[in-house]
N, C-alpha and C positions, 0 to 999 in steps of 0.2 A: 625332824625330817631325816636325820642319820639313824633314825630309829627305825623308821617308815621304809628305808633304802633296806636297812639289813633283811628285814621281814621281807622283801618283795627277793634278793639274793635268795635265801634259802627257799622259797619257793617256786624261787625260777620264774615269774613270770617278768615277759618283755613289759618293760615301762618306756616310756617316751621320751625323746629329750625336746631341743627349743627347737630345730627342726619339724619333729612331727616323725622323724626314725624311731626305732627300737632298736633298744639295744638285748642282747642274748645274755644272763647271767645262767651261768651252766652250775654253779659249786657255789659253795659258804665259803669254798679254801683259793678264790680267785682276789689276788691282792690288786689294791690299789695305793696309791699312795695319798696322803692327807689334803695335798693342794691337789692333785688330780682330781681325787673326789668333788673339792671344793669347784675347781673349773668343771666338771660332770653337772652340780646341780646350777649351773645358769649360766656358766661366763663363756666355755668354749668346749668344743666335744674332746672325749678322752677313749683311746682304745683299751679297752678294760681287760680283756681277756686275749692269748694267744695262744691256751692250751684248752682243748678241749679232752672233757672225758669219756669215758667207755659209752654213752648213748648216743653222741655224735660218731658222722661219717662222712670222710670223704667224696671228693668228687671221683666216681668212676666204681660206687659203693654200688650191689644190686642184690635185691632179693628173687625167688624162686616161689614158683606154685610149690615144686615138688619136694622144699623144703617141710611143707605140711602135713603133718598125720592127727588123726581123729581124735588120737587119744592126748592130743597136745604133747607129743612125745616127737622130738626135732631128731636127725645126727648131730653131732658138735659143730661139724662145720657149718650147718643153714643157724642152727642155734645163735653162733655167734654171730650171725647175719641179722637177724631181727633187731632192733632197735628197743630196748628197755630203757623205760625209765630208772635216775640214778638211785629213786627212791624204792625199783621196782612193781609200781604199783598199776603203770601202761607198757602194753606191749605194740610194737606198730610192724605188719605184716599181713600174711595172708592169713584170710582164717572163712571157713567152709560154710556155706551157706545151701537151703535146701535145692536139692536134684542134682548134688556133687558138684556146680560149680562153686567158685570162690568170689570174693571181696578182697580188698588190701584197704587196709585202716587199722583204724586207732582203738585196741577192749583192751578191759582189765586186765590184769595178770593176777589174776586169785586164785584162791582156792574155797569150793571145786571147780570142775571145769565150768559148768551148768552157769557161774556165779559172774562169767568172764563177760559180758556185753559190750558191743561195742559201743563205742562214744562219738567215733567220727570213719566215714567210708568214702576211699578214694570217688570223685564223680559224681555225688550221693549216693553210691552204692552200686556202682556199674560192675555186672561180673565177668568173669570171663573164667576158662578152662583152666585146668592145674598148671598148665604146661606154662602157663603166661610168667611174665617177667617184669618187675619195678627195677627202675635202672633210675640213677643219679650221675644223669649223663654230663660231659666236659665240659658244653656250653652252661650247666646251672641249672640245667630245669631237672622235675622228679616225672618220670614218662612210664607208663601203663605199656607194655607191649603183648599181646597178641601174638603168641608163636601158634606154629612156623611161619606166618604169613609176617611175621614183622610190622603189623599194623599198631600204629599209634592208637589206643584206647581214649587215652586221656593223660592230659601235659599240666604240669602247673605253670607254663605260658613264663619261667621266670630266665626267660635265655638273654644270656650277655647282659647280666642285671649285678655280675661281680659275685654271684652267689657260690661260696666255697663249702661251707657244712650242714649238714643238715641233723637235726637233734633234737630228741625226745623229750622235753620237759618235765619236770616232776609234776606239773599241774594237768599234765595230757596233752599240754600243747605241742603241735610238730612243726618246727619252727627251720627256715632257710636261710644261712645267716654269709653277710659278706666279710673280708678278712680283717675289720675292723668292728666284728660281733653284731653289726647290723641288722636287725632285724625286715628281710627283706619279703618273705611272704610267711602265713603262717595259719596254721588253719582254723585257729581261734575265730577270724576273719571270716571263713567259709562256713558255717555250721550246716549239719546236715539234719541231725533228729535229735541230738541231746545239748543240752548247755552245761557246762561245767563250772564249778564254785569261780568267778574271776569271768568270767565270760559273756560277753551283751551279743544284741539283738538288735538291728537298727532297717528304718524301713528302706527299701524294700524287703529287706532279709525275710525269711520265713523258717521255719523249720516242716520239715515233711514226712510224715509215719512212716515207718519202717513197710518195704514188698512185702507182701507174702507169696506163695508158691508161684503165683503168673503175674498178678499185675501189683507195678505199684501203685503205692495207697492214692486215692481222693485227698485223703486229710490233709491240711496245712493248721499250724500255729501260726500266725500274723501279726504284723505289727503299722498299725496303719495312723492316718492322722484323728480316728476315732477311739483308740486303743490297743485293747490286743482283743485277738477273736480267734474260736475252732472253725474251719471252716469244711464243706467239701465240695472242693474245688471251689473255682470263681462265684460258686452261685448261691450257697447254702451254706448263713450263720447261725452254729448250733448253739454257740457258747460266745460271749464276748465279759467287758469288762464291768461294763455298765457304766462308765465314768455321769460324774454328775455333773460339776459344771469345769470342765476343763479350762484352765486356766491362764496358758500359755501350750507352745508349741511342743509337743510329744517329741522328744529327742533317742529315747533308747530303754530297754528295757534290758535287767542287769541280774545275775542269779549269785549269791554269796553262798558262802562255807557256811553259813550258820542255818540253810533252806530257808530264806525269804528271798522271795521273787519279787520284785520293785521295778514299776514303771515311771521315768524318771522323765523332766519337761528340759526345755534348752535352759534355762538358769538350775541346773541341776536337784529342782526341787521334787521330792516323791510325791508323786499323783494318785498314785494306789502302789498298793501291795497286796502280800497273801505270804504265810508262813508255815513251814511245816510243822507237824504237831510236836514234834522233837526238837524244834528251834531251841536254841541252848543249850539244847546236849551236850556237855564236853567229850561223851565216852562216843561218838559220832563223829568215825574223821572222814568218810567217805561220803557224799551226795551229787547226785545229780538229778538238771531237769529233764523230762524225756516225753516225747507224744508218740504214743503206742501206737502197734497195726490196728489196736480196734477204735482211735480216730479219739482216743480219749489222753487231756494232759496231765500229766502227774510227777510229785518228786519222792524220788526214793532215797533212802538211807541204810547202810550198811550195817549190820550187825552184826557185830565182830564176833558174839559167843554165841550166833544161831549159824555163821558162815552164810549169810544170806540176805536179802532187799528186801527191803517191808519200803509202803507205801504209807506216804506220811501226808500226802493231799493228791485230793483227786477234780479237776475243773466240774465234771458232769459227775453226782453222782448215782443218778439214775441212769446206767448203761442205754437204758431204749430210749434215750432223746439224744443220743447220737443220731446224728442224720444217717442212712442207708447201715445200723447196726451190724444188721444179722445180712445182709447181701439182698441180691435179685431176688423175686416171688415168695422172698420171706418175712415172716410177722415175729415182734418183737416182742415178749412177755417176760417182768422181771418179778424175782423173789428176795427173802433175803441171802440166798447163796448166788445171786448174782441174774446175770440176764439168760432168757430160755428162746431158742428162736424154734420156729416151725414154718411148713411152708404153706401156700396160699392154698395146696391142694392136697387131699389127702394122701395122696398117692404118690407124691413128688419128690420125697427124699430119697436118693437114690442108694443109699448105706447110713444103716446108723441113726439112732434119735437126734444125736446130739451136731448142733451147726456150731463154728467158731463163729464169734460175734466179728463185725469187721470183713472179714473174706467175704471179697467179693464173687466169688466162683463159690454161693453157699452150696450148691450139690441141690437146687432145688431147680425142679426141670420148669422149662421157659412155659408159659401160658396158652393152653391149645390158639390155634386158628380159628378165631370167631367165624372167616369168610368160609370155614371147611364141616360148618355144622351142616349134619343132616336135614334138622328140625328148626325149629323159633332158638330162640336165646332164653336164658333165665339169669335172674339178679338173685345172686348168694346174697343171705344175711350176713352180715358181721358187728356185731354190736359192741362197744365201749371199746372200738377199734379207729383208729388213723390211718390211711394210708398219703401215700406219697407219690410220684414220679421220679425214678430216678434217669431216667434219658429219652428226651430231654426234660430235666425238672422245671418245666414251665405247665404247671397247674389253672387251671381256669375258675376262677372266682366269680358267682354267682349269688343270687338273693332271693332263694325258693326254700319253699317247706321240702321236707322231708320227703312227701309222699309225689309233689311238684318236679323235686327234683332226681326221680327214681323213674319217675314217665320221660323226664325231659331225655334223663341217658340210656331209657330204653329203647327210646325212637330215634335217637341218633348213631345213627351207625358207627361214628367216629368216635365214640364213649365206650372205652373198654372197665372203667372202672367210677365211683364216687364217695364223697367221703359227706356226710348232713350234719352239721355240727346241732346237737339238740342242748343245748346252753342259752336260747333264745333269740343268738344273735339272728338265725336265720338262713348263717353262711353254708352254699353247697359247692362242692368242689370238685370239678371233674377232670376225670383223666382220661389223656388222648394219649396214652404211650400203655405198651404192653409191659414195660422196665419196667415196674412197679413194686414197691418193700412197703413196712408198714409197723406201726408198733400197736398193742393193745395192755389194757388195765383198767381195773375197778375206778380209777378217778378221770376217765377220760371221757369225755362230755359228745361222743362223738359214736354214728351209727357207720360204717360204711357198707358200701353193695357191690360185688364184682359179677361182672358180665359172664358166664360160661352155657356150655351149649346143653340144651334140653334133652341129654339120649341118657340112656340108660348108663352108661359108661362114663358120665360126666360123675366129677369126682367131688367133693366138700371139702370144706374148710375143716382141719385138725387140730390139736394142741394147741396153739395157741390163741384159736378162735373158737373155744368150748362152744358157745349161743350159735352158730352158724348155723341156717338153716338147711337141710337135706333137700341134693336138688332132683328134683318132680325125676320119678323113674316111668318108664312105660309099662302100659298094660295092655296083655293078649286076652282076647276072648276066646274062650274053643266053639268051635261051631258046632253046631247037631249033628250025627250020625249023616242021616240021609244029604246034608246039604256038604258033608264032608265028601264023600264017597261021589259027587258031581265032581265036585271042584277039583278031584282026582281024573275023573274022564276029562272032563275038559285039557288043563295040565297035559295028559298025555296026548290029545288029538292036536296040538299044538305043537309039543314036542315033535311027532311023528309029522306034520308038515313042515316044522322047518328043515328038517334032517332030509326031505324029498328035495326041498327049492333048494339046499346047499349042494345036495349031489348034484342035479342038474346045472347048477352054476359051473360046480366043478367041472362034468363033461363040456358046459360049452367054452369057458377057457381051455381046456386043452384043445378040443378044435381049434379057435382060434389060432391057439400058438403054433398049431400045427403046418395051420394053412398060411399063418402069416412067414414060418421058416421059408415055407418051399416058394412063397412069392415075394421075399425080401427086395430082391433086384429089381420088381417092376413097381414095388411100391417105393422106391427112393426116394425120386425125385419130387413127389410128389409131400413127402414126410420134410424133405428140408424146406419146401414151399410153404407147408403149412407152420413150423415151427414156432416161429416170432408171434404168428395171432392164436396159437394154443395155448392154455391153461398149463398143460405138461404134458409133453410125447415121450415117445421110446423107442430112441434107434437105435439101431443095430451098429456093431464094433467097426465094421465096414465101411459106414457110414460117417461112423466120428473120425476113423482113417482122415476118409475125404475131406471133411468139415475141418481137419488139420495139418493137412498137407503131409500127414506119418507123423505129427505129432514134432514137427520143424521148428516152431518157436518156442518155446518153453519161457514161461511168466514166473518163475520161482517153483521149486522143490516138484512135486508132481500133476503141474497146473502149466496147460497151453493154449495161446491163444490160436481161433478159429474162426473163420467166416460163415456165414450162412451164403445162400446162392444171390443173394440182393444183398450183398458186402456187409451183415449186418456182423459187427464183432462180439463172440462170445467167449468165455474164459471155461474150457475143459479141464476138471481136476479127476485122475485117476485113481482109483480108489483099490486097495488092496483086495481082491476076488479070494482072498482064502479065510478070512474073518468075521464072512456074514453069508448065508444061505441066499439064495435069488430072490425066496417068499419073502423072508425080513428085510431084504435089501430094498424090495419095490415097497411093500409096507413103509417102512422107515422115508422113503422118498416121497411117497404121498404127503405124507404130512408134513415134509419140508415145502412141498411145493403147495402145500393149500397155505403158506404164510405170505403176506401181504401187507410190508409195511416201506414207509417212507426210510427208515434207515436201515432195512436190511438189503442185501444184494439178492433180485431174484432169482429164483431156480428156473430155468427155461424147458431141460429133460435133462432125459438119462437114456444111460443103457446098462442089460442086467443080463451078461451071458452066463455060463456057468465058470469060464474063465477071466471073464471082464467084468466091471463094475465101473460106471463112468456118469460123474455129474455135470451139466449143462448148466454156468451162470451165466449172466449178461456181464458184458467187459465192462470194468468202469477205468476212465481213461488215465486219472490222475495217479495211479497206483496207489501205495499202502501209505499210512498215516505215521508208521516208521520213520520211513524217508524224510517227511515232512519237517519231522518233530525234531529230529534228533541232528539233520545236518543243518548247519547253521544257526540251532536255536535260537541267536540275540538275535534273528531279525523276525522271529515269528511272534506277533502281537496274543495278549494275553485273550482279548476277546473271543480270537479265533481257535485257541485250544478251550478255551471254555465250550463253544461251540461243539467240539470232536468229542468233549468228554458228556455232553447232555445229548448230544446224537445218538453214542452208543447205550448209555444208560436207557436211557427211551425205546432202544431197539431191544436190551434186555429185556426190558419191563415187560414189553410187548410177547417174548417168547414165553417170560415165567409167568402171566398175569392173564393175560389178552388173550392165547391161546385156547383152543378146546381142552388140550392138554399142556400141560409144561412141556417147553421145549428145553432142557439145559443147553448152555452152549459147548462148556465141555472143552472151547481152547482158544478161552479169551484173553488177545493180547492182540500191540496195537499193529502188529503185523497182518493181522483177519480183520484191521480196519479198513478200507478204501475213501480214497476221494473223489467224488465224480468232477464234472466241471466245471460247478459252482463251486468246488471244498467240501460239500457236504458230505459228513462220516454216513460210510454203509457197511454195515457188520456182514462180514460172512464166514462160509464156513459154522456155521451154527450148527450143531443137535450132531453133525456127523463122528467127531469124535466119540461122542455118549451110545451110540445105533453100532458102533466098530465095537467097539467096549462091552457092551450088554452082554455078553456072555460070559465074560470075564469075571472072575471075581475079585474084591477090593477088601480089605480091613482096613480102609477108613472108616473112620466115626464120622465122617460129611455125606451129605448127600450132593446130588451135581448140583443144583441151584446154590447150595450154601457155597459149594466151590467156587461155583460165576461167584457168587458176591465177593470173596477173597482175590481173586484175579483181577477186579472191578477197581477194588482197591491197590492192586500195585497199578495196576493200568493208569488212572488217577494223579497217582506219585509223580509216574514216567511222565506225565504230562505236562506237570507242572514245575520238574526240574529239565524236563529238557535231554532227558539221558537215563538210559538204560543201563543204570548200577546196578550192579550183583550184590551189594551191602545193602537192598534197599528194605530188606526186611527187620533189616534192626534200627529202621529210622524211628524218632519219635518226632513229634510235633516242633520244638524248640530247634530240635536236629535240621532239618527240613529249611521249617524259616532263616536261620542262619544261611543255609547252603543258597537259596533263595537270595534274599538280602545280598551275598557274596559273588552270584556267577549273574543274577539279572538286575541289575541296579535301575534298567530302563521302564521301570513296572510303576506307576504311583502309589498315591494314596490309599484309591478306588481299588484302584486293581490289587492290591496288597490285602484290601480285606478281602475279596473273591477267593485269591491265594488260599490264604489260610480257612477260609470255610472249605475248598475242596480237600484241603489235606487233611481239614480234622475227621472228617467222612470218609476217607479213604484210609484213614489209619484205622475207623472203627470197622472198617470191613473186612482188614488183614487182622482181627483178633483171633487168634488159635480155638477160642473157646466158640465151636460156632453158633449157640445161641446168643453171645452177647453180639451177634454182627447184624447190623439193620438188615432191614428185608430190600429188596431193591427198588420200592416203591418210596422206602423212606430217603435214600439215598435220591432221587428226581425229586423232593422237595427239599432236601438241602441243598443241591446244585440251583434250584430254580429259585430258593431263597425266599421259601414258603414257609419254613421250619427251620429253624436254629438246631445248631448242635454243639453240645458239649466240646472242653477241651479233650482231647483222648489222653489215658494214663500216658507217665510216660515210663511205661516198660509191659511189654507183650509177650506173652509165649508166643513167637511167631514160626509158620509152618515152613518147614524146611521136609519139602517131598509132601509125602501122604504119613508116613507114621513118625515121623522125628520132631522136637521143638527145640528151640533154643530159646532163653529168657536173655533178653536185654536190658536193662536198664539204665537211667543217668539222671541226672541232678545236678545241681548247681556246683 
């Protein structure tokens, strides 16, 4: 045992004593004395250590973003700041991660730079700006800060727990220790994406693939009471153990220095293993376990005379039975130089052959608009191909032929894609989501058929769907001479009437307006008499004067309320006259006022002078959905924001969907919600922002509906927390719930999972990327709870303005 003790001193790692403490051994040159020791292994505890060396630091110790440069080149002074292990072999600080921000954690210290990985990331990986600051604050805890704003990031939660030093381990561990060597937190405990030699894994623990550029990953490594499994996300097991007859209770899975991975049961007996093909290497002093961005687990080993990781086991080794491989609209194809992705369409790679396997932002553009074909539809071939669903991956499992099942999802509308297994079983598989990935290969038993539209411009299947068949193009006929040279007369005696009936129209609106100037005054009264049972009038500035007393009550910003001559109350909003011409302005109102729904507020008239512009709603009495929400929130029942948040969604629907044309809203928030006086939400303010704007020009990459849908989604949030945060763009899911859980405790069961379905839909709506954001159609079947939806990543490029992101992330 005193042999067992020295080996575990020289490599630092915290051992336990009869308490269930740890203790910190920093040095091989930390004395004890011989009965101490003896009272250490079982009789009484013993303070071991009270000198620490150069990798520990004090309390009131902090490091710097801008201690970091690219080339791993510090000043002396951040230098000394960093935390090395005594062995040198871990560094712990900040270190750069893509789109300039940073990380604070735990990589190598190798050589070369390239070779440096890291092994453990504050928060799992939460980044923040250069400017930021790790501080090892008085009370004991290690705290993330956020400059200049001073915002706590992320805490290790260990205040007033006696914690005095904080130190680097030669094993990578970063360990918190009280003035008695204690080991009080330490990150071994926390794992985020790697295991190291000495280091377990217990349920619920999981590990989580490393982000890439926007979102992070799906993939989890797990450990559950069925074994260990790949997963992505909650729903979709690619990779598991396969245990045979399990024998007792799964307790932990444990990674050694010699690369065997072992899952071990509560009488500590091994249930399965796996070894790396180096196992036994003496000349092997580095390894670790780690689960990639591309959702695959593997252990690597150091090679000390190549300066460089070779992989020495890989869980999957066919890359394309990773679930979602190659990203969105893309097909998986592997060779022996590894996996080949391509996209669903030929036309769809926006740069470049080549896709990263894993990234989910593969750069393959989202799948036309079946509702936006000209013609019929057609079913692309794709043969010795798989596809899949990836949101939500809830697939439909069927029991038709081939040719059965090719009719069944032609004539259902809600079939955008199918997959016929031709292996005999019979199985056909359809998919109702446009999220769709897919892998193909010579051994795969499987025909699939994707839905796109019959025109000319409709585009095939590429690279990695060779068999695909080309979709049906159109044909013109040329007509005969003589029957050519009609079809011209005709065309022009057409042409030349309607050019007569517009001019005429045009002379008798001017008349009109002529005549209606010069007898404004006698038609007044008669215009407000008539207003309330009209469709949509238009009166004059003089008029709205009247109807507002000179514009005396003012309802918020540039909206007043107004009487008609039978006390009927209307809500006047003044509209900027230098931003739209009178033609576009009355145009643009038309179509506000032919809309007709339950939740929107309707348009009653206007007026459109060359210096005036003035919108006529109906008043609704209870004011803005603001007010409602946001003062008092514990007493506002969760029902009835559910209610505010399926009103306006509905009313969206209705503008993007239901309309002759889209109407975008253009400045959706819950202040242009109203309550009338049942509660019921009525949107307004719709299309007018978007009609002010139209001549404007934008470099955003959004269009106004995909903006409603991001708006849709903070709107959402605000809903369900009760408050109008400014941080609310860097929530994620877990974030949320907590805040949830903490400021509304009076919510139950029921209500708790309502919660969390509105949030996970409202986080997928504020995705930066905006093809990955549902349509708002899909967003009313997951509020209505017709359709399930995935948990959302937790980390987003989230819109900050029209052209800027910022990547958030976090982790256990």
């Amino acid at each position: 045992m005193l042999e067992s003790l020295l080996i575990l001193m020289v490599f630092q790692v915290p051992i336990k004593n009869i308490k269930g403490k740890s203790f910190c051994f920093n040095t091989f040159s930390c004395s004890c004395s011989a009965l101490a020791l003896v009272v250490f292994l079982g009789f009484a505890n013993c303070v071991l250590c009270n000198k620490h060396p150069m990798d520990s630091a004090p309390l009131g110790f902090e490091i710097t973003g801008f201690g970091y440069d690219s080339d791993r080149n510090v000043d002396s002074h951040r230098k000394a700041n960093n935390l090395v292990s005594e062995n040198g072999i871990f560094e712990f600080g900040f270190f750069e991660r893509d789109g300039g921000e940073f990380v604070v954690g735990i990589r190598y210290n190798l050589s070369p730079k390239s070779s440096n990985l890291p092994v453990w990331t504050v928060g799992g990986g939460v980044r923040v700006p250069i400017n930021s600051t790790l501080k090892f604050s008085m009370d004991g805890r290690l705290i993330l800060m956020e400059n200049p704003s001073n915002s706590i990031v992320w805490s290790s939660n260990t205040s007033n727990s006696g914690v005095e030093t904080v130190t680097l381990m030669n094993n990578g561990n970063l360990v918190l220790c009280n003035s008695q060597n204690i080991v009080i937190w330490e990150s071994f405990q926390r794992p985020t994406n790697t295991l190291l030699p000495g280091q377990f894994l217990r349920y619920p623990q999981n590990l989580r693939a490393p982000s890439t550029k926007s979102i992070t990953s799906y993939y989890t490594f797990v450990i559950h009471p069925e074994g260990l499994a790949l997963m992505w996300e909650s729903n979709i097991t690619y990779w598991n153990t396969h245990l045979t007859a399990p024998s007792a209770t799964i307790k932990e899975v444990r990674f050694d220095s010699d690369g065997v991975l072992g899952l071990y049961d509560d009488s500590n007996k091994v249930i399965w293993s796996i070894s790396s093909t180096d196992s036994g290497d003496t000349s092997v002093s580095l390894r670790h376990l780690r689960i990639d961005q591309d959702g695959n687990l593997r252990i690597y080993s150091w090679n000390n005379a190549l300066r460089s990781w070779k992989v020495g086991w890989q869980a999957v080794e066919d890359q394309c039975n990773v679930f979602g491989s190659c990203g969105l609209y893309s097909v998986c194809g592997y060779n022996s130089t590894g996996p080949i992705c391509g996209c669903l369409y030929s036309d769809s790679l926006e740069s470049g052959n080549g896709i990263p396997s894993s990234d989910s932002n593969s750069g393959c553009k989202k799948m036309g608009d079946l509702g936006n074909c000209k013609s019929h539809t057609s079913m692309l071939v794709m043969k010795q191909t798989v596809l899949y669903g990836l949101y939500p991956p809830h697939d439909i499992d069927m029991m038709l032929s081939e040719e059965s099942c090719k009719e069944y999802c032609a004539n259902d509308t809600s079939c955008l894609a199918l997959t016929s297994k031709n292996d005999g079983s019979g199985l056909c598989t359809v998919k109702r989501t446009a999220f769709i990935s897919g892998s193909t290969g010579p051994s795969i038993p499987s025909t699939s058929f994707l839905k796109v539209c019959l025109i000319p411009q409709a585009v095939a299947a590429k690279g990695a769907n060779p068999n695909s068949t080309p979709t049906p193009k159109s044909i013109s006929f040329p007509f005969p001479g003589d029957f050519r040279k009609l079809i011209s007369a005709v065309v022009f005696v057409i042409l030349v009437t309607v050019l007569v009936i517009l001019g005429l129209q045009m002379f008798t609106l001017v008349f009109v307006y002529h005549k209606r100037r010069k007898n404004s005054d006698k038609k007044a009264i008669g215009a407000k008499t008539n207003l309330k049972n009209s469709v949509l009038i238009r009166l004059s500035f003089n008029e709205v004067e009247e109807l507002t007393s000179g514009f005396s009550t003012p309802l918020g910003g540039s909206i007043f309320k107004g009487f008609l001559p039978e006390k009927m109350a209307v809500a006047v909003k003044v509209v900027d006259a230098t931003v739209i011409s009178e033609n576009e302005f009355v145009k643009s109102t038309a179509v506000l006022g032919g809309t007709h729904h339950r939740n929107l507020v309707s348009l009653k008239g206007f007026c459109s002078e060359p210096n005036h512009k003035v919108l006529i709603y109906e008043y609704i009495s209870n004011g803005s959905a603001d007010k409602w929400i946001f003062e008092n929130p514990i007493e506002k029942i969760w029902q009835k924001r559910v209610d505010i948040a399926v009103g306006v969604t509905r009313a969206l629907m209705y503008l993007h969907i239901e309309c002759q044309s889209c109407i975008p809203h253009g400045n959706l928030k819950l202040e242009n919600v109203l309550l009338d006086e049942k509660m019921a939400p009525k949107l307004t303010d719709f299309g007018v922002k978007n009609f002010l704007c139209s001549s404007s020009s934008s470099s955003s990459n959004e269009s106004p509906p995909e903006k409603d849908v991001y708006m849709l989604g903070k709107l959402l949030i605000e809903i369900v927390l009760c408050s109008r945060d400014t941080m609310v763009d860097s929530y994620n899911l877990d974030f949320v719930m907590d805040k949830v859980m903490e400021e509304q405790k009076y919510l139950d069961s029921e209500d708790l999972s309502g919660v969390e379905r509105v949030v996970r839909i409202g986080l997928w709506c504020m995705q930066n990327q905006p093809f990955l954001r549902p349509s708002v159609g899909e967003v009313m079947k997951v509020l209505e709870g017709t359709i399930s939806v995935d948990r959302p990543p937790l980390s987003f490029a989230y819109k900050k303005g029209d052209d800027v992101t910022e990547e958030i992330e976090t982790g256990s």
